[in-house]
C-alpha positions as CSV (number, residue, x, y, z in Angstrom):
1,X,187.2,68.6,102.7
2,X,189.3,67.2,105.7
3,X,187.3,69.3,107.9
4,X,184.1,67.5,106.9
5,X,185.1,64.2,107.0
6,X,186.8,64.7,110.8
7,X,183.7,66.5,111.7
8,X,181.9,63.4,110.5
9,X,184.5,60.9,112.4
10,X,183.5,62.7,115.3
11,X,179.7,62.8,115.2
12,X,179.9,59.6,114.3
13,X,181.9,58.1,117.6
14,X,179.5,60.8,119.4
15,X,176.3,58.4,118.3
16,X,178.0,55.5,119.1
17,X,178.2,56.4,122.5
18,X,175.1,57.9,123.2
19,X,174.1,54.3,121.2
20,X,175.8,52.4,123.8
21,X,174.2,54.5,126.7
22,X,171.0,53.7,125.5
23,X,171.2,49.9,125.3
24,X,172.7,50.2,128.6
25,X,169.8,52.0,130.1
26,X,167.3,49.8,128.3
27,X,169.3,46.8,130.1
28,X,169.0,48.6,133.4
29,X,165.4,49.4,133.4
30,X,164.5,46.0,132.2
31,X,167.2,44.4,134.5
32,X,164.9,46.8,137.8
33,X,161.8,45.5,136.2
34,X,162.6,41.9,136.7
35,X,164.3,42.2,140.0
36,X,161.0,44.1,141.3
37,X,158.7,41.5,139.5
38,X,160.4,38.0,141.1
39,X,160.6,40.4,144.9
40,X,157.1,40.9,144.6
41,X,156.4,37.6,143.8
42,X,157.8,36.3,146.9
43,X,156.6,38.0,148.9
44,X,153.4,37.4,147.7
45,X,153.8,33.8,147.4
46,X,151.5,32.4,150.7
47,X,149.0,35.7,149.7
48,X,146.4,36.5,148.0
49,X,147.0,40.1,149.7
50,X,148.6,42.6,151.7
51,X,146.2,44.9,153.9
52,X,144.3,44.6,150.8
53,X,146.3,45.6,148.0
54,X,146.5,42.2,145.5
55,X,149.8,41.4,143.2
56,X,148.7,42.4,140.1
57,X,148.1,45.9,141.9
58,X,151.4,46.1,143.9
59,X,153.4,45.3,140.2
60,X,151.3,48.1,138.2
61,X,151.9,50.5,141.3
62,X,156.1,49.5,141.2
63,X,156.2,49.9,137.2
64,X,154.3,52.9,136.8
65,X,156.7,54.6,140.0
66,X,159.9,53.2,137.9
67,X,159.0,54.8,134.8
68,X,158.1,58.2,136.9
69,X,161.3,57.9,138.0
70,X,163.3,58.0,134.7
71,X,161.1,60.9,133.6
72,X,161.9,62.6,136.8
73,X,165.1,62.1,137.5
């Protein structure tokens, strides 16, 4: 019975970790989102455009490349 309940200590630190990863990536990616977002926005900020691409085009573009990225990489 020992075994099982130290094989169960152990799975359980196991989640907790892979717990704490998670909420750690989740604070990254949102953390990249709103870094990108506020750049954009300045540099946007006396523009309707850049050589034709509008903000709400540049921040789809950006957001769909991030989230490539974490399936990618």
């Amino acid at each position: 019975m020992r075994k099982y309940i130290e094989f169960a200590k152990v799975q359980m630190q196991v989640n907790s970790a892979y717990s704490a990863w998670l909420w750690a990536n989740i604070a990254s990616i949102l953390l990249r989102l709103f870094i990108a977002y506020y750049f954009w926005q300045a540099v946007y900020s006396n523009k309707s455009s850049i050589k034709g691409m509008p903000l709400d085009d540049m921040l789809t573009y950006i957001i769909v490349a991030m989230f490539m990225q974490m399936f990618v990489s």
